[in-house]
N, C-alpha and C positions, 0 to 999 in steps of 0.2 A: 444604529444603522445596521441592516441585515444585509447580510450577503453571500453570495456562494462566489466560489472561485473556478477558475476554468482556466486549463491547461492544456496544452496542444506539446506533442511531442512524436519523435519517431518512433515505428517497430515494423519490422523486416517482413514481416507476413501476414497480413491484416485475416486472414481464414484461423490462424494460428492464436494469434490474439484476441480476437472472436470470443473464440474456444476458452482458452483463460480467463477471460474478463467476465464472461456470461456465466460458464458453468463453474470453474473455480472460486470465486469472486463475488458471483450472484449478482454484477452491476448489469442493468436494465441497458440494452441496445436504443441508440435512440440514429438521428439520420445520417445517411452513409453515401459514397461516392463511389469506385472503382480505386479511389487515393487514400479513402479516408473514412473515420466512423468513427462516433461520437456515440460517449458512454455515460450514463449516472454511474459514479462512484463516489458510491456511498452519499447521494445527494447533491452534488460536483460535476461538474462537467469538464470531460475530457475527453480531447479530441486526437485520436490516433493516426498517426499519415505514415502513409510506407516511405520510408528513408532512411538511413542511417543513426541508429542511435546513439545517444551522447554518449561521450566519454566520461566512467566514473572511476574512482579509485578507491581504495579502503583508506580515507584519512580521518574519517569522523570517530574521534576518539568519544567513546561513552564507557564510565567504568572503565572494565577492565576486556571489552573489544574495540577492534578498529573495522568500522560499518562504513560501506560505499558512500561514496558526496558525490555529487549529489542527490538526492533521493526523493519520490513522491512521498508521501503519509499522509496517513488519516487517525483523525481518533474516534474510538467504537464506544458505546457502553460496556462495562465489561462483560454482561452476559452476550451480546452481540459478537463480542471479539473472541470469548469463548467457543462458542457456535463454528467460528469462522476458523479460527487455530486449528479446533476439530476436523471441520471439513480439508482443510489445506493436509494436514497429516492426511489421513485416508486417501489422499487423493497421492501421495506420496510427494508432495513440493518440496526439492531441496531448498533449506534453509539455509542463509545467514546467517542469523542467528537465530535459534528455534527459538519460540516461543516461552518467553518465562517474566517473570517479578523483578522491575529494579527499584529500587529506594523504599524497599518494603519496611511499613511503618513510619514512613517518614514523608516527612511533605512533598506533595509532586509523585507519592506509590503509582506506580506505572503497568501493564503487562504490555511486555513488546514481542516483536517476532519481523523479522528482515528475511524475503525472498527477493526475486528477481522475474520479471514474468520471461514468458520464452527467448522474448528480443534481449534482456539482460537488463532489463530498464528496472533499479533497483524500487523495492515500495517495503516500507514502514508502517505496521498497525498496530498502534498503542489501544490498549483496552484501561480505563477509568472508570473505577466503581463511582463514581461523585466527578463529574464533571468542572465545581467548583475549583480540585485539585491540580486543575491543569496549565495553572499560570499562579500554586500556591511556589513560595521560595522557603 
């Protein structure tokens, strides 16, 4: 069965959001209201409404950080998420956690990196040379 996922959630300033999602992000604008706009990311659909956004806290122990819960993600090819890591530095987005290798060598090798868009709404982009990797234990 194939499927995309779709996600609706708050952020405080939809002109703001825009801005990050389009040009930070590179996800494709898709139909929009006065409340609300609706994104590809990264293939996905998610749908932005001006309100309040959820309450997150650092309790997701990975290794050896604790990362906001709870959190959007995506997984990238790794040269795509490389591309994208690149673009986010130059753009200067504080990180979470910057971009780097966990379980290198080992099954499930990951690159991750943790921001926050404007509104604080945490998001995760794991990059995967071999997509196979991504449910190895």
């Amino acid at each position: 069965m194939t499927s995309l996922f779709h996600l609706a959630y708050n952020v405080i300033d939809l002109e703001t959001a825009r801005t990050f999602y389009r040009d930070y992000l590179g996800c494709e604008e898709g139909r929009s209201t006065d409340s609300w706009v609706d994104f590809s990311f990264f293939g996905h659909q998610i749908s932005l409404h001006v309100g309040e956004p959820f309450k997150t806290e650092n309790t997701g122990k990975v290794g050896d950080h604790m990362v906001p819960m709870p959190h959007l993600g995506v997984i990238l090819p790794l040269n795509d998420w490389k591309m994208l890591a690149a673009r986010l530095e130059e753009k200067e987005v504080e990180f979470v956690l910057p971009p780097s290798v966990r379980f290198e060598g080992e099954a499930g090798e990951q690159w991750t990196m943790f921001f926050r868009d404007p509104s604080g709404n945490p998001i995760e982009v794991k990059g995967f040379a071999d997509f196979e990797g991504v449910f190895a234990s």
